[in-house]
C-alpha positions in Angstrom: 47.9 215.2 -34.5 48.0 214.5 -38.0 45.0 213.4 -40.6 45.9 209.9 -40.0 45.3 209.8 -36.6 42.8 212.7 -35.9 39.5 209.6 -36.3 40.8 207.9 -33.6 42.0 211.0 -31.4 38.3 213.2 -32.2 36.5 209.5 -31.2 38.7 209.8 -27.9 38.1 212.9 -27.5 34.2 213.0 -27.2 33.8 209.7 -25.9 35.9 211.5 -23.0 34.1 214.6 -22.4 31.2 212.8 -23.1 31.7 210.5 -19.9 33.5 213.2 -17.9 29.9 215.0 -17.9 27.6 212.2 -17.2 30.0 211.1 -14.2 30.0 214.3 -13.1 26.3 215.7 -13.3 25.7 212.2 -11.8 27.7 213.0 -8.6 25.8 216.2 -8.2 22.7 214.6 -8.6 20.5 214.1 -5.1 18.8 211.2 -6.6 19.9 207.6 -6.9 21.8 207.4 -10.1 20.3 206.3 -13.7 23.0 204.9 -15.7 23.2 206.0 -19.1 20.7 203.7 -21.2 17.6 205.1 -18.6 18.9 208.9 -19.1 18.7 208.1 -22.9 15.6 206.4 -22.8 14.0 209.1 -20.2 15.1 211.9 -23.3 13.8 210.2 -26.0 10.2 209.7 -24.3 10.2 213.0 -23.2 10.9 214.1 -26.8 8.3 211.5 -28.3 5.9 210.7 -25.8 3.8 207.6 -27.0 6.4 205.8 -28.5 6.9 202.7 -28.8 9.2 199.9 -27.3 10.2 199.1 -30.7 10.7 202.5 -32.0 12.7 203.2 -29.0 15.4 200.3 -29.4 15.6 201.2 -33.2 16.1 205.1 -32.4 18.7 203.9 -29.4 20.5 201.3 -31.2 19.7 198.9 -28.6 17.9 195.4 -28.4 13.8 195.6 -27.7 14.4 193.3 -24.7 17.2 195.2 -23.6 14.7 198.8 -23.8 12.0 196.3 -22.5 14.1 196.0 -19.5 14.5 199.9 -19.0 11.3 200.5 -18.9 10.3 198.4 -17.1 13.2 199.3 -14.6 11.8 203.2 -15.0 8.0 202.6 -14.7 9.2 201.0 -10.9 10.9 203.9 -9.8 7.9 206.1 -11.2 9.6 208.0 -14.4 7.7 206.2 -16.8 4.2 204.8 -17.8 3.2 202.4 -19.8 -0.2 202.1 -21.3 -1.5 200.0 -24.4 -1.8 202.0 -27.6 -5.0 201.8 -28.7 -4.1 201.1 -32.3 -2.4 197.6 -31.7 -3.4 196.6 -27.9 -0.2 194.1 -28.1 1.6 197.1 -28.0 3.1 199.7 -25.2 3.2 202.9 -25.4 5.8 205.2 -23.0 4.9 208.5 -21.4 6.5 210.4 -18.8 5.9 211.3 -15.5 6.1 214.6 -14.1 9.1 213.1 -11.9 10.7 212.0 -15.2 10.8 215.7 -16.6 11.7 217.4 -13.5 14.6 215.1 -13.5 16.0 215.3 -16.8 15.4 219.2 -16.8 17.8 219.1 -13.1 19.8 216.8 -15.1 20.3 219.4 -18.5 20.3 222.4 -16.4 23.4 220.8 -14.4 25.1 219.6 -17.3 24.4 223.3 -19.1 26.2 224.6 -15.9 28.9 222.4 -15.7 29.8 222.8 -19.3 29.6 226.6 -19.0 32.0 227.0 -16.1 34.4 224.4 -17.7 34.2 227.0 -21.0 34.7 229.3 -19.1 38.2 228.2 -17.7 39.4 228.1 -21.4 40.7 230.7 -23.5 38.6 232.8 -26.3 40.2 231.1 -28.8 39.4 227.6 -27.4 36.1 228.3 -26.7 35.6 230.1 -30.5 37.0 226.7 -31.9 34.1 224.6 -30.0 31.8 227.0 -30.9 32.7 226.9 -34.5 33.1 222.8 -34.2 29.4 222.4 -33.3 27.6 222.6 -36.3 30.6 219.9 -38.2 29.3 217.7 -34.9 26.0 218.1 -35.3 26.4 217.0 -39.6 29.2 214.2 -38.1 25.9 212.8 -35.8 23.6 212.9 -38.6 26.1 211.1 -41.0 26.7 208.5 -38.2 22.7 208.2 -37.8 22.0 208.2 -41.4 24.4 204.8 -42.0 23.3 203.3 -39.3 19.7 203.7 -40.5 20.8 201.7 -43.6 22.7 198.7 -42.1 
C-alpha cells in the first residue's frame, strides 16, 4: 500500500468489515432481519427520541419519503411510534418501543461479541494498531459529517 492508493484501500477496508458485521449479527439474530436503513433509523430514535421525520433523513443522509417509508415500515412491526408533536401538529414525532430497545441492545451486545472474539484471533500488535486507529476514525467520521453538513 502506498499514499496513493491507501483512500481507496482504507474506504474498502471499512466498507468491508463494516458489512461483514451487519451480515453476520443478522444471521445470529432470532428475529426477522432489518436491513440496514431500519437499524440506523431504530439507533438514531433511540438516541433522540422525539425526533423528527425531517431531522431524521437530514441526520441519515437519506430522502424524507424514503425515512417516511421506514417508519412507517417499523411502527408495523411494533419498534416505533409515531405521535404528533405538539408544537406543529403537521408534524411526527418518533419514539421507541420497548421491543425497539431490547432489539438494538441484542443487536450491540452481539456485534460487541463478535468483534471481540474476531480481536481476539489477531495478534497484540494488530489489535494495538486498531486500538490506536479509533480515535483518527472517529475525527475521519466527524470530517466526513462536517462537509456533508455544508453541501
Amino acid at each position: 500500500m502506498d499514499q496513493e492508493t491507501f483512500p481507496e484501500e482504507l474506504a474498502d477496508a471499512l466498507v468491508g468489515v463494516q458489512r461483514l458485521i451487519r451480515r453476520r449479527v443478522r444471521a445470529e439474530m432470532p428475529l426477522p432481519p432489518l436491513r440496514g436503513a431500519e437499524v440506523e433509523l431504530l439507533g438514531l430514535v433511540a438516541a433522540r427520541p422525539g425526533i423528527g421525520i425531517s431531522d431524521a433523513a437530514r441526520e441519515l443522509y437519506l430522502a424524507s419519503n424514503s425515512v417516511s417509508t421506514l417508519v412507517n415500515q417499523l411502527v408495523r412491526q411494533g419498534y416505533l411510534v409515531r405521535e404528533t408533536d405538539p408544537a406543529d401538529r403537521r408534524a411526527a414525532r418518533l419514539l421507541p418501543t420497548p421491543a425497539a430497545e431490547a432489539r438494538l441492545g441484542a443487536w450491540r451486545r452481539r456485534r460487541a461479541d463478535l468483534v471481540r472474539r474476531q480481536l481476539a484471533l489477531l495478534d497484540e500488535a494488530d489489535r494495538a494498531a486498531l486500538y490506536a486507529a479509533v480515535p483518527a476514525l472517529r475525527k475521519l467520521a466527524a470530517t466526513l459529517r462536517e462537509e456533508a453538513d455544508q453541501s
